[in-house]
Legacy VTK file of the C-alpha trace (Angstrom):
# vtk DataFile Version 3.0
C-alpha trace
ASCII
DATASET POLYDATA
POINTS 117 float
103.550 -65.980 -60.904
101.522 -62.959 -60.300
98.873 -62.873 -58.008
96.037 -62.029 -60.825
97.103 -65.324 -62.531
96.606 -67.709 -59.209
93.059 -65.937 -58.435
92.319 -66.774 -61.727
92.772 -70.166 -61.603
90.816 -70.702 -58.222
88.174 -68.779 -59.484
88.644 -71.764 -62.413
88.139 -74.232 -60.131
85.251 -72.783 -58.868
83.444 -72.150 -62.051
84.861 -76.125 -62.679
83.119 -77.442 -59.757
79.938 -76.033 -60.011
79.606 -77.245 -63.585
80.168 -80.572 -63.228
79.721 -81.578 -59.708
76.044 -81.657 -58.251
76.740 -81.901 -54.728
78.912 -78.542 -55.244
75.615 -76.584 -56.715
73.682 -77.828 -53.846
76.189 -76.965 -50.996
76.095 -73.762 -52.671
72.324 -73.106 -52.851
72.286 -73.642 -49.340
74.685 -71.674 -48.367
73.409 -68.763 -50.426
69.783 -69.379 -48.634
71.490 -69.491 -45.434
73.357 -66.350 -45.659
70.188 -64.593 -46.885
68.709 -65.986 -43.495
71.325 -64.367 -41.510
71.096 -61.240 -42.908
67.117 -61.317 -42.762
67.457 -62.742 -38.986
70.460 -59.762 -37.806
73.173 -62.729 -36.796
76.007 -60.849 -34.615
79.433 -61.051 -35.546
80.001 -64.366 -33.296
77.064 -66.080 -35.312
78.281 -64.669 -38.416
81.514 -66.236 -37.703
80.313 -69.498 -36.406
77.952 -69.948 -39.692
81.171 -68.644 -42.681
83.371 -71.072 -41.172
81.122 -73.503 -41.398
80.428 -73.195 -45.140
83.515 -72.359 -45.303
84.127 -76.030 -43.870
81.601 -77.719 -45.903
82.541 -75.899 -49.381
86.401 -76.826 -48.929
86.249 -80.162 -48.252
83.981 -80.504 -51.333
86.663 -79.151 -53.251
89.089 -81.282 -51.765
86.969 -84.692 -52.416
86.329 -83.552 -55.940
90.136 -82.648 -56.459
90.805 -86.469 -55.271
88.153 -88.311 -56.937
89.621 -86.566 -60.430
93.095 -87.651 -59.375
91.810 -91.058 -58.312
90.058 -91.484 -61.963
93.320 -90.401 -63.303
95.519 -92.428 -61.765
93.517 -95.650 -61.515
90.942 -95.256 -63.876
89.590 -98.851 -63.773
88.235 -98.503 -60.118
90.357 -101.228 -57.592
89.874 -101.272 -54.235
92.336 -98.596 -52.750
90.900 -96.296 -55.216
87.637 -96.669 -54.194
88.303 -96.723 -50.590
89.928 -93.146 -51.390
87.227 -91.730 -53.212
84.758 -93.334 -50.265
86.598 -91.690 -47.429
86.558 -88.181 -48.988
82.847 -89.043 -49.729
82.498 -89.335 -45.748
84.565 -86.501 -44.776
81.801 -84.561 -46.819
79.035 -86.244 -45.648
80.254 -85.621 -41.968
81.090 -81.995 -42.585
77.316 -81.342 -44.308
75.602 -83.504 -41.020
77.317 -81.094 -38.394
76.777 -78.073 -41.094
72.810 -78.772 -40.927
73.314 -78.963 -36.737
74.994 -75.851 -36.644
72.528 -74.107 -38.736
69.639 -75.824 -36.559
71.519 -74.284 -33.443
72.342 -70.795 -34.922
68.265 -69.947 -36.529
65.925 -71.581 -35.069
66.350 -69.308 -31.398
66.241 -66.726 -33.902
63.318 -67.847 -35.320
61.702 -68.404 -32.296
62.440 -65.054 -31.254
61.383 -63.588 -34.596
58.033 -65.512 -34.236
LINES 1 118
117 0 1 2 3 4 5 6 7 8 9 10 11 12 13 14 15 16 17 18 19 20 21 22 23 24 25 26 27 28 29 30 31 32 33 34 35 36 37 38 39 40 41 42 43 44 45 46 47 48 49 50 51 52 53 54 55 56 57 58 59 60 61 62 63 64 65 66 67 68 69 70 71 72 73 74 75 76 77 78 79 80 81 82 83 84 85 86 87 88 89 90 91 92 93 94 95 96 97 98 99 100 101 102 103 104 105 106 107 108 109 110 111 112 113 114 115 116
């Protein structure tokens, strides 16, 4: 398979993801508004690096929990209760991921912004 044809069909995904999923869009948003921030604030390369991996972090695990929740629904589309305790630990994972995201951030800009200010 040539490379062209696999970037194609992550970019897919992508394009997939933020169409139907919510959570994706505002992940997104955020991380858009944060990387504006960093630019606007002069991160260094270490805080740079600290803040891609985590929206890296947050944005693949997203992927991941919608990948399984459309497998789940696939597989087991009436919901029983190993589906749904799939579905609610990739749910968490997320959830976990964005509540350390939003402490990272809080550690990375607001020095910054008290030093700006």
């Amino acid at each position: 398979m040539k490379i062209t044809k696999s970037f194609s069909f992550a970019f897919e995904g992508l394009k997939t993801a933020f169409r139907q999923e919510t959570n994706f869009k505002v992940h997104t948003v955020i991380a858009l508004i944060a990387i504006v921030m960093a630019v606007f604030l002069q991160f260094n390369h270490l805080e740079w690096s600290i803040l891609l991996l985590t929206i890296a972090l947050v944005v693949i695990l997203e992927l991941i929990n919608t990948s399984l929740e459309a497998i789940v629904n696939l597989v087991e589309p009436d919901t029983k209760e190993q589906a749904k305790i799939a579905k609610d630990v990739s749910a968490a994972a997320v959830m976990i991921a964005a509540v350390v995201s939003i402490i990272v951030g809080l550690l990375l800009f607001i020095p910054k912004i008290v030093l700006y200010y």
